[in-house]
C-alpha positions in Angstrom: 0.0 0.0 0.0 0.8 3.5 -0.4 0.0 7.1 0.5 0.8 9.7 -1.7 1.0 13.6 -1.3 2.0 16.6 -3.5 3.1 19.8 -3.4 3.9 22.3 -5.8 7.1 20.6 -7.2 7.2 17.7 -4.9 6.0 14.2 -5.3 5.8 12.4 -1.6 5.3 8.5 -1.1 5.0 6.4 1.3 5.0 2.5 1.2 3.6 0.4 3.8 3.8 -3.8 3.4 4.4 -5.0 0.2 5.3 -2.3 -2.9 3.2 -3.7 -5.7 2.6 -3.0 -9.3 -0.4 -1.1 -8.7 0.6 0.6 -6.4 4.0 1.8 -8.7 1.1 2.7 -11.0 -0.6 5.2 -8.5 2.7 7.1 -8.2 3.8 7.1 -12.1 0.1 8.6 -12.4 0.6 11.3 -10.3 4.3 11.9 -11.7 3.0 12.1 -15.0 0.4 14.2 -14.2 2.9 16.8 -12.5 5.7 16.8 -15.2 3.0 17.3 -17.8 1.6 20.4 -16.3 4.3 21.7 -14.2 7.8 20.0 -15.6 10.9 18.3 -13.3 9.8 17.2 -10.0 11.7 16.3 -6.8 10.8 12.9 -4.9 10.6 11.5 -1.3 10.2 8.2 -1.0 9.7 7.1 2.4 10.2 3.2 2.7 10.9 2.8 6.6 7.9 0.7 6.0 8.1 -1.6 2.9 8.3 -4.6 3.5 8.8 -6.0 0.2 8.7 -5.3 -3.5 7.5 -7.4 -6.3 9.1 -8.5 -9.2 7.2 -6.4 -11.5 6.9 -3.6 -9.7 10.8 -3.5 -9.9 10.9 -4.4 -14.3 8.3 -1.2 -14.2 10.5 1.1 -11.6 13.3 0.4 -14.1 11.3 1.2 -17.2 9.8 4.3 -15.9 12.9 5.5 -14.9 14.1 5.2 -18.4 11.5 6.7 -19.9 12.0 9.7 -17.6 15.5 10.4 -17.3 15.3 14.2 -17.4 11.6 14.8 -15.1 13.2 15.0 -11.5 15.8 17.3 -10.5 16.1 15.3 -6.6 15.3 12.1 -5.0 15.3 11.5 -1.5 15.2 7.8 -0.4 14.2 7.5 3.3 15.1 4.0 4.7 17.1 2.3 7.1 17.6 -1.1 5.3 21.5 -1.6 2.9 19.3 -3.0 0.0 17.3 0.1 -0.6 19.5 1.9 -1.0 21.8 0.3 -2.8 18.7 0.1 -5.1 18.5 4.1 -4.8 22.2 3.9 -6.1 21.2 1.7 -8.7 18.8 4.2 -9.9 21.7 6.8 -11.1 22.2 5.1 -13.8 19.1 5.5 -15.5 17.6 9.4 -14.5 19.6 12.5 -14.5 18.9 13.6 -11.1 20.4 13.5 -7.7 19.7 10.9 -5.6 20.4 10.7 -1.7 19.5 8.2 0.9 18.9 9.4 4.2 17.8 7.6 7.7 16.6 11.0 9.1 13.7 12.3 7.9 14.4 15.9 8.6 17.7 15.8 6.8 16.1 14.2 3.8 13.5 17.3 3.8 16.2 20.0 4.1 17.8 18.3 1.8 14.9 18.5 -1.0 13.8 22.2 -0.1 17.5 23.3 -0.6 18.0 25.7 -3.8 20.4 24.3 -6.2 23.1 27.7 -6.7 24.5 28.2 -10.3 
């Protein structure tokens, strides 16, 4: 199960038991909503919580991903387990964002609110 949330260039999820495919599709819904009408996002991904993923759900992460390289300027990863987020660093390779993994919440929202200087 998730719960989603959004702001105005901020895509929030959280996962509770098992990640499944339809609940990927919930949150590539909303994505694509926000990057069609308002362009790059940042996400938070809270997965304290998951307690697993399926097999699909991962094959569809991966192709979404792809097929979004360029629509988020940060990700945030919030977890406490070594296989997240060396999943989250897996990720790099296919969007052209950047990608952190925090174990403190507040650090992963200052983090995400931050401006990016030039």
């Amino acid at each position: 199960m998730i719960v989603t949330d959004h702001q105005q260039d901020l895509v929030t999820v959280a996962v509770f038991g098992e990640f499944t495919l339809a609940d990927y599709k919930e949150f590539e819904e909303l994505v694509n909503f926000k990057v069609k009408f308002q362009g790059p996002v940042s996400l938070f991904f809270d997965l304290r919580q998951m307690a697993d993923v399926t097999l699909d759900t991962a094959l569809e992460e991966i192709r979404f991903s792809r097929a979004h390289a360029n629509d988020f300027e940060r990700i945030a990863v919030l977890t406490d387990s070594q296989w997240v987020a060396w999943s989250a660093w897996l990720s790099r390779a296919f969007v052209d964002a950047s990608i952190r993994v925090f174990s403190d919440e507040d650090e992963a929202r200052a983090w995400l609110s931050e401006q990016d200087v030039i």
